[in-house]
Backbone bond lengths (Angstrom), bond angles and torsions (degrees), N, CA, C in turn:
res aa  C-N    CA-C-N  psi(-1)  N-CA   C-N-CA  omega(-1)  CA-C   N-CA-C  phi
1 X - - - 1.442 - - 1.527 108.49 -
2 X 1.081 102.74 148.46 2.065 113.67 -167.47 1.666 97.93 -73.21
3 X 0.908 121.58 111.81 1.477 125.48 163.20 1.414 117.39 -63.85
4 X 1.867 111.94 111.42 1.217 104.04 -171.82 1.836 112.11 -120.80
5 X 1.368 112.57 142.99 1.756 117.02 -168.18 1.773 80.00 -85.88
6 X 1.291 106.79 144.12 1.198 129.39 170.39 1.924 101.54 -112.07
7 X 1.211 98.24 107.39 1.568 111.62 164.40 1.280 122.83 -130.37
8 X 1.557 106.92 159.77 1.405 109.59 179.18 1.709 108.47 -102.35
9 X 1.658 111.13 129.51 1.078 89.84 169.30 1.389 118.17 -100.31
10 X 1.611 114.27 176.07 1.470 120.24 -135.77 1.689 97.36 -130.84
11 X 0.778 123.62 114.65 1.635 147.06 154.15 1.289 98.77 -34.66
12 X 1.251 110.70 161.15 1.651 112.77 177.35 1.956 102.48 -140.15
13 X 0.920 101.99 27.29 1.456 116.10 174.69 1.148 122.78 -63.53
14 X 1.508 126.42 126.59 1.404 116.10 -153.81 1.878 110.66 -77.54
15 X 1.312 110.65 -23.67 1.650 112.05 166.04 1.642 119.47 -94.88
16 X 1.104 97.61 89.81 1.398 91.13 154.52 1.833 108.14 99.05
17 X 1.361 107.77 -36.23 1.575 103.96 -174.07 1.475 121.12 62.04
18 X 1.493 131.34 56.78 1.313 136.79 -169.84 1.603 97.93 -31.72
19 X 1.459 151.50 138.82 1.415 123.40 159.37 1.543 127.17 -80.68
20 X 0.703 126.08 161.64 1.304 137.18 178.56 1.471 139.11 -98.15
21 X 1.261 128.54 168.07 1.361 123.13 -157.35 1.557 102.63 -73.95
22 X 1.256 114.16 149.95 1.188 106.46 162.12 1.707 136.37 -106.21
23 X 1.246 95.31 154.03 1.540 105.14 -155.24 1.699 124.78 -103.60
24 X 0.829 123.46 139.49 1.889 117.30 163.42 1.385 93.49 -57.58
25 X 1.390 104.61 139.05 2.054 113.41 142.33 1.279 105.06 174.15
26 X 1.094 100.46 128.31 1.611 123.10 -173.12 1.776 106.58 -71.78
27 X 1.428 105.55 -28.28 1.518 87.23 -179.26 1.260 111.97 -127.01
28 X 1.829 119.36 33.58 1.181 112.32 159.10 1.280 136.13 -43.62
29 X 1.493 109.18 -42.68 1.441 111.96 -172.80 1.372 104.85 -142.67
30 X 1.126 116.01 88.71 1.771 116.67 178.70 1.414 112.46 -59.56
31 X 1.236 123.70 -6.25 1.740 126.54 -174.86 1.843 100.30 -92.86
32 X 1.958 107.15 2.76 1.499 79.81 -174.69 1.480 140.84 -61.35
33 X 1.127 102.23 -37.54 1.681 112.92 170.78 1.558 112.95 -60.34
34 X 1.231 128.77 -2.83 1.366 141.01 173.05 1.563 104.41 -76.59
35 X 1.639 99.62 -62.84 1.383 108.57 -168.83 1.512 119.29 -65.53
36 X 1.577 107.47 -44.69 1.685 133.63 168.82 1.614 100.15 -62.40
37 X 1.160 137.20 23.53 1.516 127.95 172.73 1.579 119.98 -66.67
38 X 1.418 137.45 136.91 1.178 145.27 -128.68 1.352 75.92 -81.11
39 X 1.847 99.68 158.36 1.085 126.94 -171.64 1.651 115.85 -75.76
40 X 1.354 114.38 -24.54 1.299 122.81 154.07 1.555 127.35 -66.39
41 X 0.938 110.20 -5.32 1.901 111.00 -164.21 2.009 85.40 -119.61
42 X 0.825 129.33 78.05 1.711 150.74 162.70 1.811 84.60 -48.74
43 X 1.455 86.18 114.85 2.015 106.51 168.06 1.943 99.36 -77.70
44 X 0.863 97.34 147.31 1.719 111.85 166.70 0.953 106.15 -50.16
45 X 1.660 102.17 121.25 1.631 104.48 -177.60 1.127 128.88 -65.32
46 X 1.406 129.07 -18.55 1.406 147.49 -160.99 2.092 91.09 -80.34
47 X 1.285 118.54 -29.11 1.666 121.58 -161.98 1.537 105.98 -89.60
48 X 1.378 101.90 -55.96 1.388 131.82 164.14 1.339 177.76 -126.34
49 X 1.517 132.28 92.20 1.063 129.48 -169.32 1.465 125.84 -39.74
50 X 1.679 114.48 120.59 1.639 111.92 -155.90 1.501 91.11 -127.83
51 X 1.799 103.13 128.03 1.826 94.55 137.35 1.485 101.30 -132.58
52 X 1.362 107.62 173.13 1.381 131.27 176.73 1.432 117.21 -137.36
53 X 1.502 104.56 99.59 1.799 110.01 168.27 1.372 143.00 -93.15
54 X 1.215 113.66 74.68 1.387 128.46 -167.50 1.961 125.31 -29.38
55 X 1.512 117.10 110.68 1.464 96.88 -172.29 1.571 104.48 -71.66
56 X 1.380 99.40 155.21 1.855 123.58 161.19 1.958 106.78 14.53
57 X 1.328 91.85 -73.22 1.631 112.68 -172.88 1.211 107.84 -95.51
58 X 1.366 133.33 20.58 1.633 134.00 175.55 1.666 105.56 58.91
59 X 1.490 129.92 -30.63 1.184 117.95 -175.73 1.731 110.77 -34.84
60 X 1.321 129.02 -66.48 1.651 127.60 173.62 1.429 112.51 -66.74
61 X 1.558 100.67 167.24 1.529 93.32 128.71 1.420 92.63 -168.08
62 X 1.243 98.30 151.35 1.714 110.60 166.85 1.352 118.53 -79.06
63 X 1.559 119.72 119.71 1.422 125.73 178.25 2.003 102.17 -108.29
64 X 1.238 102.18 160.00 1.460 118.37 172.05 1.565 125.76 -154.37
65 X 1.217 79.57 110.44 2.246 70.89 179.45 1.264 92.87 -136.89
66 X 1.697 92.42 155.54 1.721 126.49 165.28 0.810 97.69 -120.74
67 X 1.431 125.34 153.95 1.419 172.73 149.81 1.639 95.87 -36.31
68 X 1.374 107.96 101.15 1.381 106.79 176.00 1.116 148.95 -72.12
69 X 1.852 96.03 3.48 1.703 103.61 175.41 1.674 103.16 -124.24
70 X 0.971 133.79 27.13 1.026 136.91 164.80 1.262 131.32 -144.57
71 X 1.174 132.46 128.42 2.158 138.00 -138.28 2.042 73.98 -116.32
72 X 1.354 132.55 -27.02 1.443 102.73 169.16 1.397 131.05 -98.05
73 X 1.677 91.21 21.48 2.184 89.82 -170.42 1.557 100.68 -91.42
74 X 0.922 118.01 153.46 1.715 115.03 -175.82 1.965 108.17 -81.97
75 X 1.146 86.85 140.77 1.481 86.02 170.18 1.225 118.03 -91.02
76 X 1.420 126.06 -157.37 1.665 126.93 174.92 1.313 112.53 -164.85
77 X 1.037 130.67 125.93 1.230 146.54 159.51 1.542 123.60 -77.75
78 X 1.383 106.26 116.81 1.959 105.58 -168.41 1.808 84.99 -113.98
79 X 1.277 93.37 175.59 1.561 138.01 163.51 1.268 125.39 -123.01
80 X 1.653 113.37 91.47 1.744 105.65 -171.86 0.996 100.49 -89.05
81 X 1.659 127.82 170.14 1.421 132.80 178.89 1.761 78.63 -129.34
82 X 1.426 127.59 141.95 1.341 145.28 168.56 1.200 116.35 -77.66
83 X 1.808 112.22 -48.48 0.985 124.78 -178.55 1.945 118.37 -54.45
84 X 0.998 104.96 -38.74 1.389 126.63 -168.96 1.673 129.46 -112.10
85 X 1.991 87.56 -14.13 1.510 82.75 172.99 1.400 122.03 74.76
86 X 1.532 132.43 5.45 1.424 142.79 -166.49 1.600 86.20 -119.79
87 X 1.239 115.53 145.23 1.256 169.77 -153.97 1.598 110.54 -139.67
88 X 1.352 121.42 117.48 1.769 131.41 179.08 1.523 96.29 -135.75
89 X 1.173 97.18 123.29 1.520 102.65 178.66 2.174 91.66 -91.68
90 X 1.047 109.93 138.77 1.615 118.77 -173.31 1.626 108.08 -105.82
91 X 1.591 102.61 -35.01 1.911 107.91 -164.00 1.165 122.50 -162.04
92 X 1.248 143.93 139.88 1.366 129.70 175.35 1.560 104.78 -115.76
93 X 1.303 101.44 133.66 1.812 124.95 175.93 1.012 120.61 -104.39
94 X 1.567 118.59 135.60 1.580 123.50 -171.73 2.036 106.29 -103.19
95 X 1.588 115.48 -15.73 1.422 97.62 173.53 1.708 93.55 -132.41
96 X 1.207 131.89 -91.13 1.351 128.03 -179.87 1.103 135.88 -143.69
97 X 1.200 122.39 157.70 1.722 123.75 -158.57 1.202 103.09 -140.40
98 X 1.878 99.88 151.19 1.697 108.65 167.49 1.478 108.54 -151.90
99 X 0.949 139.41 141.08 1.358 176.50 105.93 1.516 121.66 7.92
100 X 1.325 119.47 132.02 1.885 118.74 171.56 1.467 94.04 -179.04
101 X 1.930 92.84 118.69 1.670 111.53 -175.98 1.337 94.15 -58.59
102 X 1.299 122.56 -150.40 1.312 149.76 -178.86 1.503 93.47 -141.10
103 X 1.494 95.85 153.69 1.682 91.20 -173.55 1.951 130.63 -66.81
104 X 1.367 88.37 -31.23 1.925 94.33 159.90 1.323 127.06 -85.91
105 X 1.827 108.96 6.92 1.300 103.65 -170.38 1.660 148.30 83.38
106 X 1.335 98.17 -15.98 1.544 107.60 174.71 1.523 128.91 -89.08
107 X 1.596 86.84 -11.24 1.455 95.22 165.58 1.635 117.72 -136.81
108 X 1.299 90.48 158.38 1.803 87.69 166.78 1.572 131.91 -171.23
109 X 0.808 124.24 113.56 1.928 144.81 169.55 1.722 97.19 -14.14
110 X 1.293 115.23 136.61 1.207 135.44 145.83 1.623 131.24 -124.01
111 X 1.230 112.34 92.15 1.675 96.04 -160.59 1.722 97.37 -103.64
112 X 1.588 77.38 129.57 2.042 112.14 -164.39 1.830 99.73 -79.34
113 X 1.031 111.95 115.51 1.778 107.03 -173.50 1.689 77.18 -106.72
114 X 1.586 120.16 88.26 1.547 111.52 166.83 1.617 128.84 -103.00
115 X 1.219 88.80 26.02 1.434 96.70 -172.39 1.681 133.86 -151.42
116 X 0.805 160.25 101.15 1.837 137.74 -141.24 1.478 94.99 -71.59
117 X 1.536 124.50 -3.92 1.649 100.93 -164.57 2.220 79.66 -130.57
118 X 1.010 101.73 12.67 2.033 91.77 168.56 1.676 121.84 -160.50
119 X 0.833 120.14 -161.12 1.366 120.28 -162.34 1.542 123.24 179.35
120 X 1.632 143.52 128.39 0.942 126.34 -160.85 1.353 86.79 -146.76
121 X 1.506 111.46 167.88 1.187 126.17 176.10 1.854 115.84 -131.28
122 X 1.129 129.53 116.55 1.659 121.55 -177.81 1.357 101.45 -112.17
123 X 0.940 102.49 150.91 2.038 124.20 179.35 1.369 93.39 -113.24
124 X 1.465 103.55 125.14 1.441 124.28 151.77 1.337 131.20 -95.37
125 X 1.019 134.93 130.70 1.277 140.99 173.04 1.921 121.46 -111.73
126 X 1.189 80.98 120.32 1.987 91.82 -169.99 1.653 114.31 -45.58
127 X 1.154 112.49 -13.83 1.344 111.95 -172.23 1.622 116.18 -113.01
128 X 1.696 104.22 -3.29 1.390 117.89 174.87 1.194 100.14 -140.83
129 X 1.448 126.17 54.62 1.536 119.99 179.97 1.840 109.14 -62.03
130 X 1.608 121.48 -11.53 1.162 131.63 -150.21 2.005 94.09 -86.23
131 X 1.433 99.57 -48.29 1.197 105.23 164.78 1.742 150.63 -103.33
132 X 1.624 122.08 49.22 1.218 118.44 -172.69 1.530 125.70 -24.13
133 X 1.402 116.00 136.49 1.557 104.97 140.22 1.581 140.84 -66.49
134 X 1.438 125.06 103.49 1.479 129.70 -179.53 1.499 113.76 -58.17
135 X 1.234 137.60 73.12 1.486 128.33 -158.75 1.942 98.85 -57.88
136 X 1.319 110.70 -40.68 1.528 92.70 172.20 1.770 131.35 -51.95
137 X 1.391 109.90 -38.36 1.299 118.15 178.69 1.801 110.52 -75.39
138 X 1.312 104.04 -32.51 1.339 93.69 157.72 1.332 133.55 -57.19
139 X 1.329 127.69 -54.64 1.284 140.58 145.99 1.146 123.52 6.17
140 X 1.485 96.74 -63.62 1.543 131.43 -149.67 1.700 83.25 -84.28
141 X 1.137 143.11 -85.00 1.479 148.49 -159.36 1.732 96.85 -65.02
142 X 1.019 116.51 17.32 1.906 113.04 172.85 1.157 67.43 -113.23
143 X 1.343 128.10 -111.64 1.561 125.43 -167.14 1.825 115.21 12.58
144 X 1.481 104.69 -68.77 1.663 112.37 -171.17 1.652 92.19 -44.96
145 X 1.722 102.74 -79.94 1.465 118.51 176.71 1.467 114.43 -7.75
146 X 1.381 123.31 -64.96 1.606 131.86 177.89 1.297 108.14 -133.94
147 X 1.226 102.17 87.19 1.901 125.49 176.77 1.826 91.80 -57.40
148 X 1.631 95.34 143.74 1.629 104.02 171.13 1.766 86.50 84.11
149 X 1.195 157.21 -34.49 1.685 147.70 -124.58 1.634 87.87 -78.01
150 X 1.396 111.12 -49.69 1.521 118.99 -153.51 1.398 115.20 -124.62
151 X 1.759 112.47 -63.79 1.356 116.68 176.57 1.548 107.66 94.99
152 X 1.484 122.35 3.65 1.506 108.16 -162.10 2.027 90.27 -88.87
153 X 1.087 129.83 -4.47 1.985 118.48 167.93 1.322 97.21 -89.28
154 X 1.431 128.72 -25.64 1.524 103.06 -174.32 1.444 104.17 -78.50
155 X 1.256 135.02 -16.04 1.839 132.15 -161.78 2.152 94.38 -77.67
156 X 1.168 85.24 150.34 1.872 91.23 -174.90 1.846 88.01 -85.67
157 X 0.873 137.39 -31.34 1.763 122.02 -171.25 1.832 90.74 -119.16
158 X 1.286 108.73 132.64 1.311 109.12 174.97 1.690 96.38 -162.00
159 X 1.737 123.05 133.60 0.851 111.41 151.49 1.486 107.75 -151.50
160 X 1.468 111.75 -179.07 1.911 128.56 172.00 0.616 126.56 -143.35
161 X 1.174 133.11 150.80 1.694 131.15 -170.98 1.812 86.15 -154.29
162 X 1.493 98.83 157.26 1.441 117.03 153.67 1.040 126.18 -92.58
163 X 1.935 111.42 131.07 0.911 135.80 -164.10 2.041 124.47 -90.62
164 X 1.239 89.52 -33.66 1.586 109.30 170.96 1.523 106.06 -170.33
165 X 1.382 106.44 169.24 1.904 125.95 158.93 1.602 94.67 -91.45
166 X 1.371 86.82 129.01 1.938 87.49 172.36 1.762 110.17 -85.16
167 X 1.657 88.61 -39.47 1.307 110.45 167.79 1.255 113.64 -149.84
168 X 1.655 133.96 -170.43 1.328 141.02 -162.90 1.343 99.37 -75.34
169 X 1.165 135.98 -20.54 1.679 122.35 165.94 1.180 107.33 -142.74
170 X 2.255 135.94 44.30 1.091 102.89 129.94 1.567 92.48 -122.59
171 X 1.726 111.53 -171.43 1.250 145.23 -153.86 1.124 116.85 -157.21
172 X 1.957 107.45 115.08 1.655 114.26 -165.59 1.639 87.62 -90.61
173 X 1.172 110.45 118.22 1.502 110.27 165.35 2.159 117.12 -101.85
174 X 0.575 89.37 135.18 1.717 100.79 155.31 1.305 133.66 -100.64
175 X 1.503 119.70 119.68 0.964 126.67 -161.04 1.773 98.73 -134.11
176 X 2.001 101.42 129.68 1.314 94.15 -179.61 1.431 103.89 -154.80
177 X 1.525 123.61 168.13 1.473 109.62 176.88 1.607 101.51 -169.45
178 X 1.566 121.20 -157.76 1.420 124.66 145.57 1.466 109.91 -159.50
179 X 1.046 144.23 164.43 1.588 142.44 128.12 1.407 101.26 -171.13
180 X 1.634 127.59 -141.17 1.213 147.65 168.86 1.342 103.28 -13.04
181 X 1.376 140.34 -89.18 1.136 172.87 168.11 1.700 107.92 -19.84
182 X 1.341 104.01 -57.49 2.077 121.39 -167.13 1.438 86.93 -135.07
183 X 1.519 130.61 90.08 1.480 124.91 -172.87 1.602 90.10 -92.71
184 X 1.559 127.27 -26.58 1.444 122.46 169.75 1.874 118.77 -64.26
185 X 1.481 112.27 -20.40 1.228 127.81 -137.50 1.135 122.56 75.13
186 X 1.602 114.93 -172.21 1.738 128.74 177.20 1.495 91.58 -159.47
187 X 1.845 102.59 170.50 1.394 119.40 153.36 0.976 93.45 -166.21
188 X 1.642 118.84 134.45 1.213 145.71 177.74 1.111 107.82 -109.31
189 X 1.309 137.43 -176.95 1.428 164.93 142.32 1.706 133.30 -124.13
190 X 0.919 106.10 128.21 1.414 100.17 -162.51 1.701 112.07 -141.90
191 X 1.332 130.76 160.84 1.302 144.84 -135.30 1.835 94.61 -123.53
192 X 1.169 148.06 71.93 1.400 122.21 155.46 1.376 145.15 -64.96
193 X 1.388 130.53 109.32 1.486 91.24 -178.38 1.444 101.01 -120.98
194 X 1.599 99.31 159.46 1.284 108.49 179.42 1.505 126.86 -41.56
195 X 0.849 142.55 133.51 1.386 157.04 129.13 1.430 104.04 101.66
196 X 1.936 126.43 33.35 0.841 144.60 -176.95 1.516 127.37 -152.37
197 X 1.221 94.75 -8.12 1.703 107.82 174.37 1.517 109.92 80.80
């Protein structure tokens, strides 16, 4: 089977860089196995900003680094397997990212800070790493669905991140913002669960 790097490509827009969908391509980034380097082998700190988040049972872990002297080089987010020594690059990030398994491990939260004015959060699932859930774009198409319901795409600063696994398939998210829409602001909290919205 064709081994494919999952990246995001990246806008070059001088506010903010909305991110973008992500794509198959094998030769986006020929440095991936550079960047995806095992979580034990620490890149020179001076090149790159590193973390490593170990799943449940240590078998994975999700690593992510940027390029430490530059706020426009894209970063990347991999998926190591220990067992096997393979490296999957999943996404590429333009400001910063963080990580939280699920408590058995098969899944896990990445919340994408891609923007100074937004913020998104995607759920991965080990058995569909090909396709995340975007909890912002979800959002966003409830909104269309029942215009007026929420208001969190019309506000100019809006973001979410995950907050905990309550359990192995749900997710306490936080969701907060202000502009047009919440001219006081808001912050909500909210319940996801997998494969049910």
């Amino acid at each position: 089977m064709k081994r494919l790097v999952w990246l995001m490509t990246v806008c070059l827009a001088l506010y903010g860089c909305r991110h973008a969908q992500i794509i198959q391509d094998t030769t986006a980034l020929p440095d991936a196995a550079a960047l995806c380097a095992n979580c034990n082998a620490p890149a020179p700190e001076n090149l790159f900003q590193n973390e490593c988040v170990d799943s449940p049972a240590g078998r994975y872990a999700i690593t992510y680094r940027k390029p430490a002297t530059a706020d426009n080089e894209l970063g990347i987010v991999c998926l190591f397997d220990k067992k096997t020594n393979h490296n999957r690059g999943l996404f590429g990030y333009t400001r910063d990212v963080n990580v939280q398994w699920s408590p058995g491990g098969d899944r896990f939260a990445v919340n994408d800070y891609y923007a100074s004015n937004a913020s998104t959060c995607r759920i991965f699932s080990m058995d569909h790493l090909a396709h995340p859930v975007d909890i912002e774009e979800l959002m966003k198409r409830a909104e269309q669905e029942r215009p007026g319901s929420f208001g969190f795409a019309q506000n100019d600063k809006r973001y979410m991140q995950a907050v905990r696994w309550v359990s192995n398939t749900r997710i306490t998210l936080m969701v907060w913002g202000w502009g047009e829409w919440n001219p006081s602001g808001y912050r909500a909290f909210m319940d996801y669960v997998v494969g049910k919205g």
